[in-house]
C-alpha positions as a LaTeX table, in Angstrom:
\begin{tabular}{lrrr}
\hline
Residue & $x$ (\AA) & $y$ (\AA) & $z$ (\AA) \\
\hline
Unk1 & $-59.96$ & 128.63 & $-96.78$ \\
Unk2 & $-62.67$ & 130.50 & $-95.70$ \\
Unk3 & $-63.21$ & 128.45 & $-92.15$ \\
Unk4 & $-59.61$ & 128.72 & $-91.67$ \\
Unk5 & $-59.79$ & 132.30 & $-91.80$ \\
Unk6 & $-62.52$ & 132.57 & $-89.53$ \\
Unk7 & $-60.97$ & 130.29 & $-86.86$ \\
Unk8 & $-58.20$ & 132.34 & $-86.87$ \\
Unk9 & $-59.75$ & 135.69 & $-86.25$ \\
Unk10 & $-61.92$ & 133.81 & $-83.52$ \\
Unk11 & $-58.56$ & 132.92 & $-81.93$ \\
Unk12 & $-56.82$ & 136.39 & $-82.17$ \\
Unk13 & $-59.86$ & 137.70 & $-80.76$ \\
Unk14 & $-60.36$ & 135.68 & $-78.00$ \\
Unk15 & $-56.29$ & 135.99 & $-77.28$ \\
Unk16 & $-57.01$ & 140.00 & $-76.97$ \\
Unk17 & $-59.58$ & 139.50 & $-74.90$ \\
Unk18 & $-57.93$ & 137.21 & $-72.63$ \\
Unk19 & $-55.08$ & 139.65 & $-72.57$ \\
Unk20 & $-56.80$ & 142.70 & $-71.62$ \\
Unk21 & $-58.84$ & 140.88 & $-68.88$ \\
Unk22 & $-55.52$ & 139.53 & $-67.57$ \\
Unk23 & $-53.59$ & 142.80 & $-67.62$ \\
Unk24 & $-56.35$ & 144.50 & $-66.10$ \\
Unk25 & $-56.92$ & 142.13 & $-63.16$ \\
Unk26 & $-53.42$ & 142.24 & $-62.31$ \\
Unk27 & $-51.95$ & 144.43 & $-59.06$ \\
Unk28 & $-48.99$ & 145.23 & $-58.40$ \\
Unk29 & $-47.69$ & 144.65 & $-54.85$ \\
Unk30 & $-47.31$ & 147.60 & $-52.75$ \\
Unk31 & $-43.97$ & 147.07 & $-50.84$ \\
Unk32 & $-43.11$ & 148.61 & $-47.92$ \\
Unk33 & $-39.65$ & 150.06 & $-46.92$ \\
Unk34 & $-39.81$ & 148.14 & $-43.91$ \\
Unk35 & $-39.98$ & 144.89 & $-46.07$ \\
Unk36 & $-37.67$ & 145.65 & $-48.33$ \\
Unk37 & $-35.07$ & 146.34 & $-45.48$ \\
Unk38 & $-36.01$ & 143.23 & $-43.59$ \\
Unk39 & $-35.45$ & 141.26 & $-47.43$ \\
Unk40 & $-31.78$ & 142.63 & $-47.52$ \\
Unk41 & $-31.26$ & 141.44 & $-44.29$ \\
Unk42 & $-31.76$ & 138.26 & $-45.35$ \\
Unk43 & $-29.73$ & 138.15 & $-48.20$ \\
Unk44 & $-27.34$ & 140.50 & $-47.41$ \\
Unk45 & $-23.54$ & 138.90 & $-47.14$ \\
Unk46 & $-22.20$ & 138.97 & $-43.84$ \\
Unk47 & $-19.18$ & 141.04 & $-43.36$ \\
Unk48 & $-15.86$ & 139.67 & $-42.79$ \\
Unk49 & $-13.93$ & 139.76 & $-39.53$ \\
Unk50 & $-10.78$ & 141.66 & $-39.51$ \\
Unk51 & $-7.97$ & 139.17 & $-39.73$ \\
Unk52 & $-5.70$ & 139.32 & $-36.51$ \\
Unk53 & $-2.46$ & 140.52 & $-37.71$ \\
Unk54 & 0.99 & 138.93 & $-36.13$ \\
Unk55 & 3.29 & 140.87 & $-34.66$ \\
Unk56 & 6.34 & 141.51 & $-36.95$ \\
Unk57 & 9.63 & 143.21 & $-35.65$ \\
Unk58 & 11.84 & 145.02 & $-37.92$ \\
Unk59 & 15.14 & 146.15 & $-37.05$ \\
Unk60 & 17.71 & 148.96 & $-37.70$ \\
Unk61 & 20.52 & 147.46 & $-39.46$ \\
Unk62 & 23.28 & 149.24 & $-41.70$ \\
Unk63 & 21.47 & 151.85 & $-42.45$ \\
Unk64 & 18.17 & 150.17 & $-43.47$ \\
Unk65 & 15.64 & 147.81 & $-42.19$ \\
Unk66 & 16.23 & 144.25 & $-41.31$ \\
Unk67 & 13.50 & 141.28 & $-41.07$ \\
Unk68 & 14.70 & 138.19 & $-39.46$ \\
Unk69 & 12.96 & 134.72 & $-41.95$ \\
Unk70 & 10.55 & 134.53 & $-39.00$ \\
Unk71 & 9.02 & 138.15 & $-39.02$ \\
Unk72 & 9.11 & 137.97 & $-43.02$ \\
Unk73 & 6.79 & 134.29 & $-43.34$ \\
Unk74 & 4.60 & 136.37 & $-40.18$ \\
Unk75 & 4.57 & 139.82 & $-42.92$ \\
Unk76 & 3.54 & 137.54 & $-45.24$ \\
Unk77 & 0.60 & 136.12 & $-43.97$ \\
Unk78 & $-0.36$ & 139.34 & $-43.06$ \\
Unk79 & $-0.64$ & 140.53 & $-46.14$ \\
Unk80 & $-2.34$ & 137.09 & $-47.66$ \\
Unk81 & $-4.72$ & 137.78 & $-44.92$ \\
Unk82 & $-5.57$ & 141.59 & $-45.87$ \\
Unk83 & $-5.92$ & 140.81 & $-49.70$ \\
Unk84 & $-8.36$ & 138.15 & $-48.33$ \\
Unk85 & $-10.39$ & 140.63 & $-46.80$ \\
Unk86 & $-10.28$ & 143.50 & $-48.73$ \\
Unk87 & $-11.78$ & 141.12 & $-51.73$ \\
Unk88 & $-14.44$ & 139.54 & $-49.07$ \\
Unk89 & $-15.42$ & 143.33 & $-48.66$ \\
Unk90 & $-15.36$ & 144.40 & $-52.32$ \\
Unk91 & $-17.79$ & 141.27 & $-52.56$ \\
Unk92 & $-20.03$ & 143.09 & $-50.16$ \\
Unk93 & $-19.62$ & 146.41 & $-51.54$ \\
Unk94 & $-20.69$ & 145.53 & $-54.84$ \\
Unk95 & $-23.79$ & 143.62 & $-53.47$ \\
Unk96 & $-25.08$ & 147.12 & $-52.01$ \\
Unk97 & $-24.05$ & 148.70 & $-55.50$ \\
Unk98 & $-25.76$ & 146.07 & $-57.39$ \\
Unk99 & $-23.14$ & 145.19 & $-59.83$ \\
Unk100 & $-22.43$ & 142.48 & $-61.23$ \\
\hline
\end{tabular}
């Protein structure tokens, strides 16, 4: 029991000391502004090109606005096309905010 003890103490002892030599030798890198700009660079997403919008033509009709089935499918993938875009640039802006 008495050896166990012993061995154990030795062990602890010679953990601490490893420890302290370890934490001691360590240095922390001293990064530059100019690297950390050049890292998000790197990583940084690109950002999206504006989708080109169709033309669509509305007309005056009875009082209101009139879309002929053409300019209303043309409306229609403009809009799929924004909402595509505004979510590729909330992607981006929550990269520079760092959320998750």
């Amino acid at each position: 029991m008495r050896r166990e003890e012993t061995l154990q103490r030795l062990l602890i002892l010679s953990l601490l000391f490893a420890l302290t030599i370890f934490s001691t030798s360590c240095k922390s890198a001293q990064i530059t502004p100019l690297e950390i700009e050049k890292t998000l660079a790197a990583i940084a997403p690109p950002v999206p090109v504006p989708p080109a919008m169709e033309p669509v033509q509305f007309e005056d009709r009875d009082g209101g606005l009139w879309l002929s089935y053409g300019d209303y499918r043309a409306l229609e993938r403009n809009i799929i096309a924004m909402r595509e875009y505004a979510a590729k640039l909330e992607i981006i802006i929550r990269f520079y905010r760092e959320e998750k």
